[in-house]
C-alpha positions as CSV (number, residue, x, y, z in Angstrom):
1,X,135.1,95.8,172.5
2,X,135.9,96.7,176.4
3,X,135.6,100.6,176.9
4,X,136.9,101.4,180.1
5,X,134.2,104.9,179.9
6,X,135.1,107.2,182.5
7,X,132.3,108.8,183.4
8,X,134.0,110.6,185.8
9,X,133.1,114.8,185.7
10,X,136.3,115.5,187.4
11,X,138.9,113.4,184.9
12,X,136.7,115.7,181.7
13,X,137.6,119.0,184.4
14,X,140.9,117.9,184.4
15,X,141.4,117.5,180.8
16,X,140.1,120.6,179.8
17,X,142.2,122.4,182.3
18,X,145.2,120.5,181.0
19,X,144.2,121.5,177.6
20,X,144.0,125.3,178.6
21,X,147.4,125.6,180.1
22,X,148.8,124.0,176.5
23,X,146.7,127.0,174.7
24,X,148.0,129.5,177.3
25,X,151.4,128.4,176.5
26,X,151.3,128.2,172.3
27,X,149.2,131.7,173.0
28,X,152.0,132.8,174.6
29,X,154.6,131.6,172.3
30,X,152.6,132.8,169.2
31,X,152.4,136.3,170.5
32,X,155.8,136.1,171.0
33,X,155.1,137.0,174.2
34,X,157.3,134.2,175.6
35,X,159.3,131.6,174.4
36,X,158.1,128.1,175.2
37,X,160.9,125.8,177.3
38,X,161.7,122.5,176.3
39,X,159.6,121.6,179.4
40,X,156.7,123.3,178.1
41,X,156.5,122.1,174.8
42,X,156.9,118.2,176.1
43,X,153.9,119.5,178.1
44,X,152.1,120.8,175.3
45,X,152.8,117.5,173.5
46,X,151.7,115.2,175.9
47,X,148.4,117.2,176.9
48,X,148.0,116.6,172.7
49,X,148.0,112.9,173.2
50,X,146.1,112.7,176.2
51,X,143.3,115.0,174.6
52,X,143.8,112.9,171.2
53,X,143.3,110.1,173.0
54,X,140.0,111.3,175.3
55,X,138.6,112.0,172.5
56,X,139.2,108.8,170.8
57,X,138.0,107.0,173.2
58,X,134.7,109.0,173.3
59,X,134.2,108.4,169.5
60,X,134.6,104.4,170.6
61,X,131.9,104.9,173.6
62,X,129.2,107.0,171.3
63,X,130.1,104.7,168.3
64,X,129.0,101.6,170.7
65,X,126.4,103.5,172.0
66,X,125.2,104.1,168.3
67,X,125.7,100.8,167.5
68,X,123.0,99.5,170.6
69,X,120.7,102.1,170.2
70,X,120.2,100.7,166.4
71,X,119.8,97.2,167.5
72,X,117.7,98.2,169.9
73,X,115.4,100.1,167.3
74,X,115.9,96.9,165.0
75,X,114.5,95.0,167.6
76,X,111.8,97.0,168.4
77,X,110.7,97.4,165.3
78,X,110.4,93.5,165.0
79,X,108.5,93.4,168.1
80,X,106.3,95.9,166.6
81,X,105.5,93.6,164.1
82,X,105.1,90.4,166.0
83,X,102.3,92.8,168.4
84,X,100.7,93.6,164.9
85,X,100.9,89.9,163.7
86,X,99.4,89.1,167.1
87,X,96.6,91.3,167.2
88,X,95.6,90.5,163.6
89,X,95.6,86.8,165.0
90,X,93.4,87.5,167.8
91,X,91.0,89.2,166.0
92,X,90.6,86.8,163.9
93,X,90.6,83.7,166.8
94,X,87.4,86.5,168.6
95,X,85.8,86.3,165.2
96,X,85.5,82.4,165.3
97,X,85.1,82.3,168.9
98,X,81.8,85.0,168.5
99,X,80.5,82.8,164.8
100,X,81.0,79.5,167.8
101,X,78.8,81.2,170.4
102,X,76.1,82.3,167.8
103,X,75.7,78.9,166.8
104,X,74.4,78.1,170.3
């Protein structure tokens, strides 16, 4: 899977200021306030999409993310294991090694 993440600060600002004129506008329309425009409720549409579709693609990033860290702990734990398996062994290759040296 290729996520384009845009880690960008400014491109999130820009979104959420994007998504706060739409709410200004439904606010607006739902206190009958004003009516919405054609033009304003295309806008409100598309900054829907884009915002379904940030979101979307942050669900993707922290699902890979997820996805790594997991492997990641799988892995580690393995190593873990191995360190253990190793330790045991060298214990027991010191315990020969010391029986060796009290022979002499």
């Amino acid at each position: 899977m290729n996520l384009h993440f845009e880690g960008n600060r400014l491109y999130y600002m820009e979104k959420e200021a994007e998504l706060h004129r739409a709410l200004h506008y439904l606010s607006l329309e739902l206190g009958q306030k004003q009516e919405m425009t054609e033009e304003q409720l295309w806008d409100v549409f598309n900054i829907c999409m884009d915002t379904s579709n940030v979101y979307r693609h942050i669900t993707d990033y922290f699902t890979t993310l997820d996805k790594a860290i997991l492997d990641a702990r799988v892995t580690n734990s393995h190593l873990k294991q191995e360190l253990l398996d190793l330790k045991h062994e060298n214990n027991k290759l010191n315990k020969i090694l010391d029986d060796y040296i009290n022979e002499f």
